[in-house]
Backbone as a ProteinNet text record, in pm:
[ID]
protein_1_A
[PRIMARY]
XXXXXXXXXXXXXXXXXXXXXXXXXXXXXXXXXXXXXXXXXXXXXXXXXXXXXXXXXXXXXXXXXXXXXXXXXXXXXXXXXXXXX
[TERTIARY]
-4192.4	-4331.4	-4416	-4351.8	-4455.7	-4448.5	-4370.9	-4358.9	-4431.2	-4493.3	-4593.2	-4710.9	-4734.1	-4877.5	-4932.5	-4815.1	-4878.6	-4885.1	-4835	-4877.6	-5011.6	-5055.4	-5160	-5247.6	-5240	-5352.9	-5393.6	-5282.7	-5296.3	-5362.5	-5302.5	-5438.1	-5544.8	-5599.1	-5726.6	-5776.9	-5743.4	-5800.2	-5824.3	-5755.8	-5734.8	-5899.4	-5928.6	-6061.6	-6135.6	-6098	-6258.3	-6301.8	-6160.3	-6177.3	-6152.6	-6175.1	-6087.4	-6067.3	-5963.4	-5907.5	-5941.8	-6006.2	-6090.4	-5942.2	-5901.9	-5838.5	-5865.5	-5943.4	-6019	-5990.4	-5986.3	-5957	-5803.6	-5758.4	-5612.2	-5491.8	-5454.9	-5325.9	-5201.6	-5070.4	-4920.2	-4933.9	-4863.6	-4852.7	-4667.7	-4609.8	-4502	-4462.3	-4322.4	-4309.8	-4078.7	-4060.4	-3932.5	-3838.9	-3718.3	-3620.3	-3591.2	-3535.9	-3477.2	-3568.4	-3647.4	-3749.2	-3666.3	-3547.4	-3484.4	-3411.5	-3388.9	-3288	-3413.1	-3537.5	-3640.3	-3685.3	-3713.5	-3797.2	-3906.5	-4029.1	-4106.7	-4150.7	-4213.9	-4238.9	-4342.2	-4274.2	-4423.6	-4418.8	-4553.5	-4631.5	-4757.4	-4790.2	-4827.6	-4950.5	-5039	-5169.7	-5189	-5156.3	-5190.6	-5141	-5226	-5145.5	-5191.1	-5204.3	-5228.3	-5133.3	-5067.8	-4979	-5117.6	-5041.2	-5129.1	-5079.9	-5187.3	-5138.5	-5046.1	-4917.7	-4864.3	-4887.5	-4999.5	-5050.1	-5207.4	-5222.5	-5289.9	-5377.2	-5516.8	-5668	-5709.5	-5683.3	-5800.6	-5862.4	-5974.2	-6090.7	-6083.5	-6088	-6069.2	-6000.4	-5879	-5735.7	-5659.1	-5562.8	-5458.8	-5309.2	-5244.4	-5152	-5047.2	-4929.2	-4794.7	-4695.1	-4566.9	-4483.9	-4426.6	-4431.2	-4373.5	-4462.3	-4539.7	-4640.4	-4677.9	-4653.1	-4718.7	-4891.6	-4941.1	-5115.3	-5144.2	-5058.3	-5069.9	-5194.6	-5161.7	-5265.8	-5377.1	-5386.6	-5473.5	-5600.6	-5550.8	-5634.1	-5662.6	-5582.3	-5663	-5758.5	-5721.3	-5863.9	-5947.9	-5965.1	-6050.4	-6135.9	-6080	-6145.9	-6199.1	-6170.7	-6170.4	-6319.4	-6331.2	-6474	-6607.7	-6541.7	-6611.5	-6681.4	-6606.5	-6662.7	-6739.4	-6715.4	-6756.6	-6957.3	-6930.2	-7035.2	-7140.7	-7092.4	-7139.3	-7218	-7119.4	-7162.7	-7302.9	-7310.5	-7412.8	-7585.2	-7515.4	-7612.5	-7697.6	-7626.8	-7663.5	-7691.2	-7747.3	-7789.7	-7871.5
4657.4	4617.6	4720.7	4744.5	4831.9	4993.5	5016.1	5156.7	5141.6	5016	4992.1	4993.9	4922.4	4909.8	5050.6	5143.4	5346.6	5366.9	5355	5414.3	5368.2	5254.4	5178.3	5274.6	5214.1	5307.7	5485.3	5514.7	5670.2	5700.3	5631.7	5632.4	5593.1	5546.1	5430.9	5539.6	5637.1	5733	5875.6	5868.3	6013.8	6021	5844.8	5799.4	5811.1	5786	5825.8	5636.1	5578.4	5429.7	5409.3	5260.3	5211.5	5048.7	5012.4	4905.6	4822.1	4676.1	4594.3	4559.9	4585	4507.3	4363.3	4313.9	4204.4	4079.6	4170	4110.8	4078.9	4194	4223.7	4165.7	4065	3979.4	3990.4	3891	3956.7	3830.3	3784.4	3642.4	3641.9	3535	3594	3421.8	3502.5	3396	3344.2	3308.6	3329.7	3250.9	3284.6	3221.9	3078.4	3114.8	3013.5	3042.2	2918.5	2935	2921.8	2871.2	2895.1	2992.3	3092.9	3196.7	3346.6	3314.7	3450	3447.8	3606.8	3622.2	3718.9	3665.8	3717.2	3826.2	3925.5	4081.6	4155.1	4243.4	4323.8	4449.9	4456	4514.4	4574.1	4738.1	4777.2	4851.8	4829.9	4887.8	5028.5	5153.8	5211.3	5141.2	5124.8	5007.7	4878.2	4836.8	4707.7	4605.2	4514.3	4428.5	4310.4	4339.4	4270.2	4098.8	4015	3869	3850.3	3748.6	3652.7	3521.9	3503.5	3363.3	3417.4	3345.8	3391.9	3275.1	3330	3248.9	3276	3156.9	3221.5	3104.4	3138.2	3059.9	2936.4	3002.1	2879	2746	2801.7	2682.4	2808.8	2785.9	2865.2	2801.1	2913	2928.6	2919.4	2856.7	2831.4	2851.2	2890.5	2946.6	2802.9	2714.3	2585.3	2442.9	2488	2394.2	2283.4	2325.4	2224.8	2252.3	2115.3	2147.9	2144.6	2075.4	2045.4	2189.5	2276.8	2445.7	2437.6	2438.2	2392.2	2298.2	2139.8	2033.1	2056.7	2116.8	2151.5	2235.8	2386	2478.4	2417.9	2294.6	2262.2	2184.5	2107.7	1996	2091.5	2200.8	2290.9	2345	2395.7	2455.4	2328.4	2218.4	2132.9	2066.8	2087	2001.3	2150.7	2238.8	2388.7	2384	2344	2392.7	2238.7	2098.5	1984.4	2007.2	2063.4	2105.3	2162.9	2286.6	2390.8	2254.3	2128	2092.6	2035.5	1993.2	1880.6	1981.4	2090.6	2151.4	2231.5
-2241.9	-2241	-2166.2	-2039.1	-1994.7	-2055.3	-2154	-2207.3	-2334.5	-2396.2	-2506.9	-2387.5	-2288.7	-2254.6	-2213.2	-2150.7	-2117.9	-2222.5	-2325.4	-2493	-2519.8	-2500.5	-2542.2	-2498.7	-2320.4	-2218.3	-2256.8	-2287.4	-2335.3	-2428	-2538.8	-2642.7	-2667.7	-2575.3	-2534.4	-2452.4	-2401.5	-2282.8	-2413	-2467.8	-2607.9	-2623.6	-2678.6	-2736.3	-2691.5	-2532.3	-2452.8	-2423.9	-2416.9	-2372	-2259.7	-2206.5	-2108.9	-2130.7	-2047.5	-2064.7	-1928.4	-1974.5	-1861.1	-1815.5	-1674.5	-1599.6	-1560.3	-1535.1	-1537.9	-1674	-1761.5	-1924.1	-1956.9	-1876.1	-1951.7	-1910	-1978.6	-1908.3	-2002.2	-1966.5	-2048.8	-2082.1	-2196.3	-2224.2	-2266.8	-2202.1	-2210.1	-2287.5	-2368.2	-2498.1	-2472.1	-2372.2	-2379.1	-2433.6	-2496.7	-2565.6	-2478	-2362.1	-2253.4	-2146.8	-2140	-2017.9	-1858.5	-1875	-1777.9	-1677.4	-1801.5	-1754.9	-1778.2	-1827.6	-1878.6	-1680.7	-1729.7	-1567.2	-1645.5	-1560.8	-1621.8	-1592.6	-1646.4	-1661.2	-1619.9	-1554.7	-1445.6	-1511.6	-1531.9	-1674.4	-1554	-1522.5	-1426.2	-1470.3	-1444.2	-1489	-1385.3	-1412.8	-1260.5	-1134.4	-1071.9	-915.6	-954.3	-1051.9	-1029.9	-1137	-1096	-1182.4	-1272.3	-1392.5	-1453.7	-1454.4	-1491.3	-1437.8	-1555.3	-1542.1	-1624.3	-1644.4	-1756	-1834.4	-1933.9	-1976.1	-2135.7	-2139.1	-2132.8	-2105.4	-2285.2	-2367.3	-2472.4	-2508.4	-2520.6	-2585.9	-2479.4	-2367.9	-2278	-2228	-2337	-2317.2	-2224.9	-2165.3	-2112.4	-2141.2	-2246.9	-2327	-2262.5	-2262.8	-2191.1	-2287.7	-2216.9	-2322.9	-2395.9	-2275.4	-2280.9	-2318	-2408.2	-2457.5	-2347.1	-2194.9	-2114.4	-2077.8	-2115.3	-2044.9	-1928.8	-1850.7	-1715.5	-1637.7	-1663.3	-1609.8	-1682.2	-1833.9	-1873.1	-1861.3	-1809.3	-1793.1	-1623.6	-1560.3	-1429.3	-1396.8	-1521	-1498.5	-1532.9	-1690.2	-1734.7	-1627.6	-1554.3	-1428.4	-1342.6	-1299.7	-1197.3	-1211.3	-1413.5	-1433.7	-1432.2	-1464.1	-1479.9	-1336.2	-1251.3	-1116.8	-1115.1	-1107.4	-1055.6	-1079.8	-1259.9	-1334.1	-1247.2	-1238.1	-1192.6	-1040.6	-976.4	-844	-840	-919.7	-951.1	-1020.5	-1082.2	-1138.8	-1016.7	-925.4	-844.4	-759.4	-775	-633.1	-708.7
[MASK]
+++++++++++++++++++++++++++++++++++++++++++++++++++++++++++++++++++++++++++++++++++++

């Protein structure tokens, strides 16, 4: 993985790109969630996160929502807070 993501970065730099750290996460998909360890995937110095934000659900390898329905509560009191003040 991390010898596809320097290929990526390299050619993204050829172009005259760059890649949002901020944006860029690993989503990891494993056979046996028991025995997988998950993968450090190195941006320059910085480890990129393991878990996968899209469209505002957050993706689990293990079809649990439990992360999900807490960010969701999390933005929601967040955005509530902001109303009431």
């Amino acid at each position: 993985m991390q010898h596809l993501f320097n290929r990526f970065r390299d050619a993204a730099i050829r172009f005259g790109l760059t890649i949002s750290l901020k944006k860029t996460e690993v989503l990891l998909q494993p056979v046996d969630r028991l025995t997988s360890i998950p993968p450090v995937v190195m941006a320059g110095e910085t480890a990129l996160p393991v878990h996968f934000c899209y469209l505002g659900s957050m993706l689990l390898s293990d079809a649990n929502v439990d992360e999900d329905i807490s960010s969701r509560i999390a933005i929601a009191s967040y955005s509530f807070g902001r109303l009431a003040s």
